[in-house]
C-alpha positions in Angstrom: -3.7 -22.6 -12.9 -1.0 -23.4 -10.3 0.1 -20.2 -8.7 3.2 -19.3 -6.9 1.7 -18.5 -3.4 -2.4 -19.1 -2.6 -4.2 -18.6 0.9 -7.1 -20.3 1.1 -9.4 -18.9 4.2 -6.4 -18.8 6.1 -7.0 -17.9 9.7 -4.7 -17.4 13.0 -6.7 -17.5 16.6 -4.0 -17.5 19.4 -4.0 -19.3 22.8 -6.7 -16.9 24.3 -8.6 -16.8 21.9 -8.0 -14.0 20.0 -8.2 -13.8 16.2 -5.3 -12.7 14.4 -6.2 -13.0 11.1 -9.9 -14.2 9.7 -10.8 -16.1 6.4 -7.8 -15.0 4.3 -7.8 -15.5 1.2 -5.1 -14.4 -1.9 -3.5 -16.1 -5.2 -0.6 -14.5 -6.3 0.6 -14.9 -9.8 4.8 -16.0 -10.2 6.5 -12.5 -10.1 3.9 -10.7 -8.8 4.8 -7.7 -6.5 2.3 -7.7 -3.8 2.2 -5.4 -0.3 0.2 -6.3 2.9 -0.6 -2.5 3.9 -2.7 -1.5 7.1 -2.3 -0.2 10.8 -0.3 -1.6 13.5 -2.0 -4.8 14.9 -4.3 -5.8 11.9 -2.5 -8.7 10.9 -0.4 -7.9 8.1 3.0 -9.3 9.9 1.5 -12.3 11.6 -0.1 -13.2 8.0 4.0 -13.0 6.3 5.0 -15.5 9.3 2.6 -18.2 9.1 3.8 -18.1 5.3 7.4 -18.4 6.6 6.8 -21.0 8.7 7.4 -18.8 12.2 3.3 -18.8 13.3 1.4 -21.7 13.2 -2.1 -21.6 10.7 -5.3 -22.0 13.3 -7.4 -22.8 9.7 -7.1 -23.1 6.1 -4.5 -24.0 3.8 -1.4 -21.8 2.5 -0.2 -23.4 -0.9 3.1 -22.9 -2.9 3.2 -23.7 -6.1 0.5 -26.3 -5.6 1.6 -27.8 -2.4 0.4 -27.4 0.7 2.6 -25.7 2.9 0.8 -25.5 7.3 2.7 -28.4 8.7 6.3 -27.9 6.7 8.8 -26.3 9.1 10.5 -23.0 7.8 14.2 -24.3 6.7 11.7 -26.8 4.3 9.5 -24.4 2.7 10.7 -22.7 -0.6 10.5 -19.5 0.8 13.1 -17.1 2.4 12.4 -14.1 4.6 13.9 -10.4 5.3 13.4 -8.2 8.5 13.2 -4.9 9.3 16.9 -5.2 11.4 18.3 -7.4 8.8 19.3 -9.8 10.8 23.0 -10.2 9.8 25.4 -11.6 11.8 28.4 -9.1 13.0 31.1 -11.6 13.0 30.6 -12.5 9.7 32.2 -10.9 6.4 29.4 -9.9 3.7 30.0 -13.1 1.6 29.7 -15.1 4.6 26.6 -13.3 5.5 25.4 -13.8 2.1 25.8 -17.5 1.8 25.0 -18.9 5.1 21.7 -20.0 3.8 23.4 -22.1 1.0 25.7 -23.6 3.5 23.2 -24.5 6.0 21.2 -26.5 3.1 25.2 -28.6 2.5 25.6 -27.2 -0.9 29.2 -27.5 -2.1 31.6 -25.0 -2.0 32.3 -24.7 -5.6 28.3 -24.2 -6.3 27.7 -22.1 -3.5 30.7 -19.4 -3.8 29.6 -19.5 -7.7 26.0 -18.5 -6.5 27.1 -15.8 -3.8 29.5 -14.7 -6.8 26.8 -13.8 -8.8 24.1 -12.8 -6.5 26.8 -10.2 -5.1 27.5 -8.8 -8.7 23.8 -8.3 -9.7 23.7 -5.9 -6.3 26.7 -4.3 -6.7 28.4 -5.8 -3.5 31.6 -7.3 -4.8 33.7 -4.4 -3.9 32.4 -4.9 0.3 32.4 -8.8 0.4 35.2 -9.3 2.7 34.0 -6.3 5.1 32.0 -6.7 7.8 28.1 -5.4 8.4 29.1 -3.2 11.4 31.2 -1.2 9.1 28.8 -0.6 6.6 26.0 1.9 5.9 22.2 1.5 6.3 21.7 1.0 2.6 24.5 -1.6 2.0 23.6 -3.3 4.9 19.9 -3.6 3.4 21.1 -4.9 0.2 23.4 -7.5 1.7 20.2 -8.7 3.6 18.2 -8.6 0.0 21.5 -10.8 -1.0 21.5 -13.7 1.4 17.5 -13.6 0.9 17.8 -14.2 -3.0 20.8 -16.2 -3.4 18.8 -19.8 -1.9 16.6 -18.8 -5.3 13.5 -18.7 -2.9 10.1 -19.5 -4.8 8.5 -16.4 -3.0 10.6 -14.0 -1.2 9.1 -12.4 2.0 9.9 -8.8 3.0 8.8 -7.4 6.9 9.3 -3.8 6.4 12.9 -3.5 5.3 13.2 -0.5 4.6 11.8 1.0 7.8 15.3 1.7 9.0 16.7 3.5 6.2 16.4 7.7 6.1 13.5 9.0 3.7 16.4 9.7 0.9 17.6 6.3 1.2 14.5 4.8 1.5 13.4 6.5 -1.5 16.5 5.2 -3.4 16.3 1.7 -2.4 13.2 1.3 -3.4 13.7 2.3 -7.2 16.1 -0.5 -6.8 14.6 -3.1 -5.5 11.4 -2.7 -8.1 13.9 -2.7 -10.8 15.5 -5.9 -9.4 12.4 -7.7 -8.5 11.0 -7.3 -12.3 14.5 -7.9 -13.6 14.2 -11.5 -11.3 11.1 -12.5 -12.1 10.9 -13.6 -8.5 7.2 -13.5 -6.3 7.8 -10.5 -3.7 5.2 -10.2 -0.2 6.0 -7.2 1.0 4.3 -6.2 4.8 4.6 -2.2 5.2 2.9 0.4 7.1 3.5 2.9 4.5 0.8 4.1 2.0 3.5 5.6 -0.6 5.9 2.6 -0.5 2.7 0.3 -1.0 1.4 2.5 -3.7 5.1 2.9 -5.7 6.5 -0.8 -5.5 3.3 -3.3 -5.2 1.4 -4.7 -8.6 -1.4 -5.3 -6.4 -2.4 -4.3 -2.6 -3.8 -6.0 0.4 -5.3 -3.8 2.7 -6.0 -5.4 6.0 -8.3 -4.0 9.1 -8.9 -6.2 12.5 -7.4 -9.1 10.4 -9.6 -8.8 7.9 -8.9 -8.0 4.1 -11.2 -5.3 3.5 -10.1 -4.9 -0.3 -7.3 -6.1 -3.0 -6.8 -4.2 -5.6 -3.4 -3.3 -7.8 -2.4 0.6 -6.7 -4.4 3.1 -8.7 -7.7 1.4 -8.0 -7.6 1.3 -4.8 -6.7 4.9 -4.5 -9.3 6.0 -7.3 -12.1 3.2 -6.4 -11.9 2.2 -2.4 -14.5 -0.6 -1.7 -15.3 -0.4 2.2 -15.6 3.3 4.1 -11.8 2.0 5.8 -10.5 2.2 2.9 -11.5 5.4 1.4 -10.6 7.1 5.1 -7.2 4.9 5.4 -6.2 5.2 2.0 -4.7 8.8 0.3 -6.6 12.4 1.5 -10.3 11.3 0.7 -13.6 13.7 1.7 -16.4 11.7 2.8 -20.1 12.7 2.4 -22.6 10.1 4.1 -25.9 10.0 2.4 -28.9 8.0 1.1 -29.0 6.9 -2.7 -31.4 8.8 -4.5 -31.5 7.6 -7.8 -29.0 6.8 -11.1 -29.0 8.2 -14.4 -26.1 6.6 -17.0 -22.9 6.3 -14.6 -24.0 8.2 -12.2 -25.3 7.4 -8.9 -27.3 10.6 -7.1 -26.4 11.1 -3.2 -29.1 12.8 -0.5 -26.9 14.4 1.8 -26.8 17.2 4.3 -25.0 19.3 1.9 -27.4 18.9 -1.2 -27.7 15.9 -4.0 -24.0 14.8 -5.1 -23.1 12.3 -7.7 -20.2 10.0 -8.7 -19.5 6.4 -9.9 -20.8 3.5 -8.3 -18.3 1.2 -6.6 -20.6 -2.3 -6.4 -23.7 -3.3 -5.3 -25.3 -0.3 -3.1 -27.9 -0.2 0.0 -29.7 2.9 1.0 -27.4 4.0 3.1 -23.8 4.9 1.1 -20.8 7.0 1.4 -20.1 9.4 -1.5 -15.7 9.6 -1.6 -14.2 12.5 -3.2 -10.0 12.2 -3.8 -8.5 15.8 -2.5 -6.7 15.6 -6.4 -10.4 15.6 -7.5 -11.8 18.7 -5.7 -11.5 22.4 -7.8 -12.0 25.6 -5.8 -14.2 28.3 -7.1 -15.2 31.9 -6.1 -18.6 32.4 -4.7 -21.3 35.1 -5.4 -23.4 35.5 -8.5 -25.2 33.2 -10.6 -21.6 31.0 -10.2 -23.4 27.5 -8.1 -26.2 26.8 -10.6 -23.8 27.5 -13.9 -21.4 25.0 -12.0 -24.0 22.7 -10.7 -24.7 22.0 -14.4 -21.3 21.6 -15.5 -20.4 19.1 -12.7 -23.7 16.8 -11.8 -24.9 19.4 -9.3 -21.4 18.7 -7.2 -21.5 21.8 -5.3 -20.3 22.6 -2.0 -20.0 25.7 -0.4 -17.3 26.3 2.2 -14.5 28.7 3.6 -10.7 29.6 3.0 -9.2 29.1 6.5 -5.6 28.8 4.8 -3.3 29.8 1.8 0.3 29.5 1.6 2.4 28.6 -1.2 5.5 26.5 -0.4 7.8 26.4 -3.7 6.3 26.3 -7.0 2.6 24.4 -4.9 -0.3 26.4 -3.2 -1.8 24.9 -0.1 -5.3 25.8 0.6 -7.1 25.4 4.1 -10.8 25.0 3.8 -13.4 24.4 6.4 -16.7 22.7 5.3 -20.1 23.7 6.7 -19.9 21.1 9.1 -16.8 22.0 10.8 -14.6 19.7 8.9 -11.3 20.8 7.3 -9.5 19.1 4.2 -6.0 20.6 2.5 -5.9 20.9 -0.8 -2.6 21.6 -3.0 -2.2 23.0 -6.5 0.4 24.4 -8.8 1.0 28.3 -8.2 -0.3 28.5 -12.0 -3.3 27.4 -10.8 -4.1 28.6 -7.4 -2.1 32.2 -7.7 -1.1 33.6 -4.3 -3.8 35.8 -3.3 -6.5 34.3 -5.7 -8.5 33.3 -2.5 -8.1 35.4 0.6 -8.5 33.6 4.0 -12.1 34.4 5.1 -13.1 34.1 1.8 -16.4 32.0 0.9 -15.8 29.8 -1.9 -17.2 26.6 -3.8 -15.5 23.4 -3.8 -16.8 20.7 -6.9 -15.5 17.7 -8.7 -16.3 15.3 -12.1 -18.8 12.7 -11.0 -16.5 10.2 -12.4 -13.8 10.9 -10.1 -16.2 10.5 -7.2 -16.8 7.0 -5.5 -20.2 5.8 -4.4 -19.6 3.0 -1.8 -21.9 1.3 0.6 -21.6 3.4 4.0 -20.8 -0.2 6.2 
Protein backbone atom coordinates (compact mmCIF):
# COMPACT_ATOMS: atom_id res chain seq x y z
CA UNK A 1 0.00 0.00 0.00
CA UNK A 2 1.46 3.37 -1.05
CA UNK A 3 0.47 5.93 1.47
CA UNK A 4 0.18 9.63 1.29
CA UNK A 5 2.87 10.49 4.02
CA UNK A 6 5.11 7.54 5.91
CA UNK A 7 8.05 8.19 8.62
CA UNK A 8 10.18 5.52 8.82
CA UNK A 9 12.40 5.78 12.26
CA UNK A 10 12.72 9.27 11.61
CA UNK A 11 15.11 10.97 13.93
CA UNK A 12 16.41 14.69 14.47
CA UNK A 13 19.88 15.07 16.76
CA UNK A 14 21.00 18.76 16.48
CA UNK A 15 24.59 20.21 16.42
CA UNK A 16 25.20 19.43 20.22
CA UNK A 17 23.97 16.64 20.32
CA UNK A 18 20.77 16.79 21.45
CA UNK A 19 17.83 14.57 20.22
CA UNK A 20 14.97 16.19 18.91
CA UNK A 21 12.99 13.54 17.86
CA UNK A 22 13.83 9.52 18.27
CA UNK A 23 12.79 6.61 16.00
CA UNK A 24 9.62 8.04 14.49
CA UNK A 25 7.63 6.22 12.96
CA UNK A 26 3.75 6.99 11.24
CA UNK A 27 1.83 6.05 7.80
CA UNK A 28 -0.89 8.07 7.16
CA UNK A 29 -3.65 7.06 4.88
CA UNK A 30 -4.66 9.89 1.83
CA UNK A 31 -7.24 12.15 3.68
CA UNK A 32 -6.41 11.26 6.86
CA UNK A 33 -6.81 14.02 9.64
CA UNK A 34 -4.00 13.44 11.89
CA UNK A 35 -2.72 15.85 15.10
CA UNK A 36 0.84 15.79 16.64
CA UNK A 37 -0.36 16.64 20.36
CA UNK A 38 2.16 17.05 23.41
CA UNK A 39 3.94 19.66 25.71
CA UNK A 40 6.16 22.39 24.59
CA UNK A 41 9.56 21.05 23.50
CA UNK A 42 8.71 17.32 22.81
CA UNK A 43 9.10 17.50 19.24
CA UNK A 44 5.84 17.84 17.75
CA UNK A 45 6.90 21.15 15.63
CA UNK A 46 10.40 20.20 14.70
CA UNK A 47 8.81 16.67 13.42
CA UNK A 48 6.09 19.03 10.84
CA UNK A 49 9.46 20.92 9.56
CA UNK A 50 11.62 18.21 8.59
CA UNK A 51 8.39 17.11 6.65
CA UNK A 52 8.32 20.60 5.11
CA UNK A 53 11.62 20.64 4.23
CA UNK A 54 12.72 23.58 6.90
CA UNK A 55 14.91 20.88 9.42
CA UNK A 56 17.13 18.59 8.12
CA UNK A 57 16.37 14.52 8.99
CA UNK A 58 19.53 13.22 11.33
CA UNK A 59 17.98 9.43 10.37
CA UNK A 60 15.48 7.61 8.62
CA UNK A 61 13.44 8.25 5.72
CA UNK A 62 10.19 10.52 5.32
CA UNK A 63 8.20 9.20 2.22
CA UNK A 64 5.30 10.81 0.13
CA UNK A 65 3.43 8.96 -1.77
CA UNK A 66 6.16 6.44 -2.22
CA UNK A 67 9.11 8.71 -2.71
CA UNK A 68 11.48 9.52 -0.56
CA UNK A 69 11.43 12.92 0.40
CA UNK A 70 15.15 13.93 3.19
CA UNK A 71 17.27 15.55 0.54
CA UNK A 72 14.30 17.41 -1.63
CA UNK A 73 14.32 21.16 -0.77
CA UNK A 74 10.90 22.63 0.48
CA UNK A 75 9.69 24.63 -2.87
CA UNK A 76 10.14 20.72 -4.41
CA UNK A 77 8.24 18.64 -2.16
CA UNK A 78 4.37 18.22 -2.66
CA UNK A 79 3.68 19.68 0.44
CA UNK A 80 2.60 23.21 1.56
CA UNK A 81 2.64 24.52 5.15
CA UNK A 82 0.56 27.08 7.51
CA UNK A 83 1.84 29.01 10.63
CA UNK A 84 0.50 30.11 13.64
CA UNK A 85 1.04 34.03 12.31
CA UNK A 86 -0.05 33.26 8.90
CA UNK A 87 2.48 34.57 7.38
CA UNK A 88 0.75 36.80 4.81
CA UNK A 89 2.27 39.51 3.26
CA UNK A 90 0.71 43.22 4.11
CA UNK A 91 1.32 44.69 0.85
CA UNK A 92 -0.43 42.30 -0.91
CA UNK A 93 -4.31 42.16 -1.71
CA UNK A 94 -6.02 38.70 -0.56
CA UNK A 95 -5.93 37.19 -4.21
CA UNK A 96 -2.41 38.11 -4.42
CA UNK A 97 -1.78 36.66 -1.06
CA UNK A 98 -3.56 33.62 -2.18
CA UNK A 99 -1.80 32.89 -5.42
CA UNK A 100 1.75 33.72 -4.77
CA UNK A 101 2.50 30.13 -4.42
CA UNK A 102 1.13 29.37 -7.98
CA UNK A 103 3.05 32.17 -9.35
CA UNK A 104 6.25 31.35 -7.79
CA UNK A 105 5.90 27.65 -9.46
CA UNK A 106 5.42 30.00 -13.37
CA UNK A 107 1.98 28.87 -13.79
CA UNK A 108 0.07 30.97 -16.27
CA UNK A 109 -2.10 33.59 -15.54
CA UNK A 110 -5.15 32.21 -17.02
CA UNK A 111 -4.73 28.79 -14.94
CA UNK A 112 -3.66 30.36 -11.88
CA UNK A 113 -6.43 33.24 -11.48
CA UNK A 114 -8.97 30.16 -12.46
CA UNK A 115 -7.45 28.21 -9.45
CA UNK A 116 -7.38 31.24 -6.88
CA UNK A 117 -11.03 31.86 -8.36
CA UNK A 118 -12.16 28.73 -7.08
CA UNK A 119 -10.15 28.07 -4.09
CA UNK A 120 -11.56 31.69 -2.88
CA UNK A 121 -15.24 30.63 -3.50
CA UNK A 122 -15.10 27.28 -1.69
CA UNK A 123 -13.90 29.61 1.53
CA UNK A 124 -16.12 32.19 1.08
CA UNK A 125 -13.44 34.91 0.26
CA UNK A 126 -14.60 36.42 -2.96
CA UNK A 127 -16.33 39.27 -1.41
CA UNK A 128 -12.46 40.47 0.47
CA UNK A 129 -10.08 39.54 -2.52
CA UNK A 130 -9.00 42.95 -3.46
CA UNK A 131 -8.58 44.06 0.38
CA UNK A 132 -5.69 43.81 2.15
CA UNK A 133 -4.73 41.35 5.33
CA UNK A 134 -4.15 44.40 7.74
CA UNK A 135 -7.70 45.25 7.31
CA UNK A 136 -9.14 42.11 8.02
CA UNK A 137 -10.18 40.08 11.05
CA UNK A 138 -8.42 37.18 12.87
CA UNK A 139 -10.72 34.60 11.28
CA UNK A 140 -10.53 35.95 7.63
CA UNK A 141 -7.08 36.37 7.90
CA UNK A 142 -6.82 32.45 8.97
CA UNK A 143 -8.84 31.34 6.12
CA UNK A 144 -6.99 33.39 3.54
CA UNK A 145 -3.76 31.53 4.95
CA UNK A 146 -5.79 28.05 4.63
CA UNK A 147 -6.42 29.53 0.91
CA UNK A 148 -2.92 30.17 -0.42
CA UNK A 149 -1.99 26.68 1.47
CA UNK A 150 -4.66 24.70 -0.59
CA UNK A 151 -4.80 26.38 -3.87
CA UNK A 152 -0.83 24.70 -5.05
CA UNK A 153 -3.31 21.34 -4.45
CA UNK A 154 -0.54 20.14 -1.89
CA UNK A 155 -0.38 16.28 -1.53
CA UNK A 156 -0.29 16.73 2.37
CA UNK A 157 -1.12 19.99 3.81
CA UNK A 158 0.87 20.89 7.06
CA UNK A 159 -0.79 23.02 9.88
CA UNK A 160 1.68 24.58 12.99
CA UNK A 161 -0.98 25.68 15.31
CA UNK A 162 -3.13 27.94 13.31
CA UNK A 163 -5.50 28.56 15.21
CA UNK A 164 -3.57 29.60 18.37
CA UNK A 165 -4.29 33.17 17.58
CA UNK A 166 -7.83 33.26 17.20
CA UNK A 167 -10.34 33.97 20.52
CA UNK A 168 -11.83 30.65 22.03
CA UNK A 169 -15.28 31.66 20.03
CA UNK A 170 -13.51 31.89 16.86
CA UNK A 171 -11.36 29.27 17.43
CA UNK A 172 -14.21 27.13 18.10
CA UNK A 173 -15.92 28.24 14.78
CA UNK A 174 -13.07 27.76 12.57
CA UNK A 175 -12.50 24.68 13.49
CA UNK A 176 -16.08 23.22 12.58
CA UNK A 177 -14.94 24.64 9.33
CA UNK A 178 -11.95 23.54 8.56
CA UNK A 179 -13.05 19.61 9.54
CA UNK A 180 -15.88 20.08 7.21
CA UNK A 181 -13.49 21.39 4.44
CA UNK A 182 -10.76 18.96 5.02
CA UNK A 183 -13.37 15.87 4.48
CA UNK A 184 -15.13 17.77 1.82
CA UNK A 185 -11.22 17.88 0.06
CA UNK A 186 -10.25 14.72 0.59
CA UNK A 187 -6.85 16.34 1.22
CA UNK A 188 -4.03 14.63 4.02
CA UNK A 189 -4.06 17.22 7.02
CA UNK A 190 -0.83 17.11 9.91
CA UNK A 191 -1.87 19.20 12.28
CA UNK A 192 0.83 20.18 15.35
CA UNK A 193 -1.29 21.59 18.51
CA UNK A 194 -0.81 21.94 22.07
CA UNK A 195 -4.43 21.60 22.69
CA UNK A 196 -6.11 18.43 24.00
CA UNK A 197 -9.86 19.49 22.82
CA UNK A 198 -8.75 20.71 19.27
CA UNK A 199 -6.70 17.29 18.97
CA UNK A 200 -9.62 15.36 20.31
CA UNK A 201 -12.51 17.34 17.98
CA UNK A 202 -10.68 17.65 14.46
CA UNK A 203 -7.96 14.59 14.23
CA UNK A 204 -8.98 10.85 12.79
CA UNK A 205 -6.09 9.72 14.68
CA UNK A 206 -3.50 11.20 17.35
CA UNK A 207 0.10 11.30 17.95
CA UNK A 208 1.07 11.98 21.29
CA UNK A 209 4.63 12.77 21.67
CA UNK A 210 6.92 13.01 25.09
CA UNK A 211 10.91 13.85 25.04
CA UNK A 212 10.51 13.19 21.23
CA UNK A 213 9.24 10.17 21.57
CA UNK A 214 5.74 8.86 20.42
CA UNK A 215 4.43 7.35 23.42
CA UNK A 216 1.08 6.24 21.65
CA UNK A 217 -1.13 6.71 18.28
CA UNK A 218 -4.37 6.12 18.57
CA UNK A 219 -7.64 7.82 16.63
CA UNK A 220 -9.49 10.17 19.60
CA UNK A 221 -11.68 8.13 21.74
CA UNK A 222 -9.13 5.48 22.35
CA UNK A 223 -6.74 7.25 23.53
CA UNK A 224 -8.87 9.09 25.88
CA UNK A 225 -10.84 5.70 26.97
CA UNK A 226 -7.51 3.25 26.59
CA UNK A 227 -4.09 5.34 27.26
CA UNK A 228 -1.05 2.99 26.75
CA UNK A 229 1.94 4.52 28.77
CA UNK A 230 1.32 6.28 32.49
CA UNK A 231 2.10 9.86 30.22
CA UNK A 232 -0.64 9.40 28.61
CA UNK A 233 -3.27 8.60 31.04
CA UNK A 234 -1.76 11.78 33.27
CA UNK A 235 -1.43 14.10 29.93
CA UNK A 236 -4.39 13.09 28.42
CA UNK A 237 -8.25 14.26 29.76
CA UNK A 238 -8.82 14.25 33.97
CA UNK A 239 -7.65 10.55 34.68
CA UNK A 240 -7.16 9.11 38.61
CA UNK A 241 -4.28 6.96 38.89
CA UNK A 242 -3.98 4.03 41.35
CA UNK A 243 -0.41 2.36 41.25
CA UNK A 244 -0.50 -1.19 42.22
CA UNK A 245 0.67 -4.77 41.71
CA UNK A 246 -1.43 -7.22 39.43
CA UNK A 247 -3.08 -9.67 41.43
CA UNK A 248 -4.79 -11.92 39.22
CA UNK A 249 -7.59 -11.95 36.13
CA UNK A 250 -10.82 -13.38 35.92
CA UNK A 251 -12.81 -12.87 32.24
CA UNK A 252 -11.93 -9.11 31.26
CA UNK A 253 -10.92 -8.17 34.23
CA UNK A 254 -7.54 -7.60 35.50
CA UNK A 255 -7.47 -7.38 39.72
CA UNK A 256 -5.16 -4.41 41.12
CA UNK A 257 -3.26 -4.69 44.85
CA UNK A 258 -3.14 -1.29 45.92
CA UNK A 259 -3.04 0.87 48.95
CA UNK A 260 -6.62 1.51 48.71
CA UNK A 261 -7.85 -2.22 48.46
CA UNK A 262 -8.06 -4.73 45.19
CA UNK A 263 -9.48 -2.62 42.11
CA UNK A 264 -10.25 -3.95 38.70
CA UNK A 265 -10.57 -2.74 35.10
CA UNK A 266 -9.59 -3.83 31.45
CA UNK A 267 -6.27 -4.65 30.53
CA UNK A 268 -4.52 -2.33 28.11
CA UNK A 269 -1.52 -4.89 26.65
CA UNK A 270 0.92 -7.02 27.89
CA UNK A 271 1.31 -6.31 31.84
CA UNK A 272 4.37 -6.65 34.47
CA UNK A 273 3.83 -6.80 38.14
CA UNK A 274 4.03 -3.60 38.61
CA UNK A 275 0.84 -1.56 36.69
CA UNK A 276 -1.15 1.55 36.91
CA UNK A 277 -4.98 1.13 37.30
CA UNK A 278 -6.55 4.59 35.26
CA UNK A 279 -9.95 5.65 36.06
CA UNK A 280 -11.54 8.59 33.53
CA UNK A 281 -13.22 11.42 35.98
CA UNK A 282 -16.59 10.68 33.47
CA UNK A 283 -16.17 7.08 34.88
CA UNK A 284 -16.17 7.69 38.69
CA UNK A 285 -19.98 7.75 40.57
CA UNK A 286 -20.25 9.28 44.07
CA UNK A 287 -22.07 7.44 46.71
CA UNK A 288 -23.11 8.11 50.42
CA UNK A 289 -21.27 6.24 53.02
CA UNK A 290 -22.51 4.38 56.19
CA UNK A 291 -24.33 1.06 56.41
CA UNK A 292 -23.95 -2.09 54.70
CA UNK A 293 -23.54 0.46 51.36
CA UNK A 294 -19.38 -0.66 50.43
CA UNK A 295 -19.90 -4.41 50.33
CA UNK A 296 -23.54 -4.17 48.40
CA UNK A 297 -21.42 -1.86 45.97
CA UNK A 298 -18.32 -3.76 46.01
CA UNK A 299 -20.35 -6.56 44.38
CA UNK A 300 -22.04 -4.49 41.97
CA UNK A 301 -18.85 -2.92 40.66
CA UNK A 302 -15.67 -5.57 40.86
CA UNK A 303 -14.99 -4.52 44.39
CA UNK A 304 -14.13 -0.80 42.93
CA UNK A 305 -14.60 0.93 46.17
CA UNK A 306 -12.93 3.94 47.44
CA UNK A 307 -13.73 5.81 50.30
CA UNK A 308 -13.00 9.57 50.33
CA UNK A 309 -14.27 13.17 51.38
CA UNK A 310 -16.55 16.08 49.89
CA UNK A 311 -14.12 19.11 50.12
CA UNK A 312 -16.44 20.95 47.38
CA UNK A 313 -19.98 21.38 45.78
CA UNK A 314 -21.04 24.05 43.72
CA UNK A 315 -23.31 23.97 40.89
CA UNK A 316 -22.52 26.41 37.95
CA UNK A 317 -25.68 26.37 35.49
CA UNK A 318 -27.53 23.31 34.89
CA UNK A 319 -23.71 21.02 36.13
CA UNK A 320 -22.66 20.20 39.81
CA UNK A 321 -18.96 20.38 40.57
CA UNK A 322 -17.84 18.17 43.26
CA UNK A 323 -14.40 18.54 45.23
CA UNK A 324 -13.25 15.29 46.73
CA UNK A 325 -10.10 14.51 48.55
CA UNK A 326 -8.80 10.82 48.53
CA UNK A 327 -7.26 9.20 51.52
CA UNK A 328 -4.00 9.98 50.30
CA UNK A 329 -4.22 13.61 50.12
CA UNK A 330 -5.06 13.74 46.52
CA UNK A 331 -7.95 15.83 45.08
CA UNK A 332 -9.86 15.16 41.67
CA UNK A 333 -13.16 17.30 40.44
CA UNK A 334 -15.84 15.66 39.28
CA UNK A 335 -18.89 17.27 37.28
CA UNK A 336 -22.49 16.02 36.84
CA UNK A 337 -25.84 17.21 35.75
CA UNK A 338 -27.93 18.92 38.68
CA UNK A 339 -30.38 15.90 37.95
CA UNK A 340 -27.88 13.83 39.13
CA UNK A 341 -25.77 15.45 41.75
CA UNK A 342 -28.82 17.74 43.43
CA UNK A 343 -27.40 20.69 45.30
CA UNK A 344 -27.05 19.70 48.72
CA UNK A 345 -27.10 15.78 48.00
CA UNK A 346 -23.46 15.75 49.47
CA UNK A 347 -22.53 18.28 52.19
CA UNK A 348 -18.89 19.41 52.24
CA UNK A 349 -17.28 17.34 55.07
CA UNK A 350 -19.24 14.64 54.08
CA UNK A 351 -17.57 10.94 53.83
CA UNK A 352 -18.64 9.37 50.75
CA UNK A 353 -17.65 6.38 48.26
CA UNK A 354 -16.31 6.98 44.94
CA UNK A 355 -16.63 3.59 42.27
CA UNK A 356 -16.62 2.91 38.59
CA UNK A 357 -17.51 -0.18 35.87
CA UNK A 358 -14.28 -2.26 35.53
CA UNK A 359 -14.64 -1.83 31.93
CA UNK A 360 -14.23 1.77 31.94
CA UNK A 361 -11.08 1.41 33.99
CA UNK A 362 -7.59 0.94 32.18
CA UNK A 363 -4.98 -1.43 33.48
CA UNK A 364 -1.60 -0.24 32.02
CA UNK A 365 1.95 -1.21 32.75
CA UNK A 366 3.18 1.48 35.54
CA UNK A 367 6.65 2.41 33.28
Amino acid sequence: MTYDLELIDVGKVYDNGTPAVIDFNLSIRKGEFIAFLGPSGCGKTTTLRMIAGFESISSGDMMIKGERMNDVRPQKRPTSMIFQNYALFPHMTVRRNVGYGLEVKGMAKAEREARVDRILATLGLEDIAERKPDKLSGGQRQRIALARGLVVEPDVLLLDEPLGALDANLRKAIQNELKLLQKKLGVTFVFVTHAQSEALALSDRIVVMNQGRVEQISPPHQLYTRPDTPFVAQFIGRNTIFEGEVAGTKADSTFVSTSFGTLSGCANGGLSSKVNIVIPSEAIEVHAAGGTARENLAGAFGGNVVGARVERFDVVGHISQIGISLPDGRGLALEAHVDKYRPGAFPVGAEVMLTWDPADATVIPAH
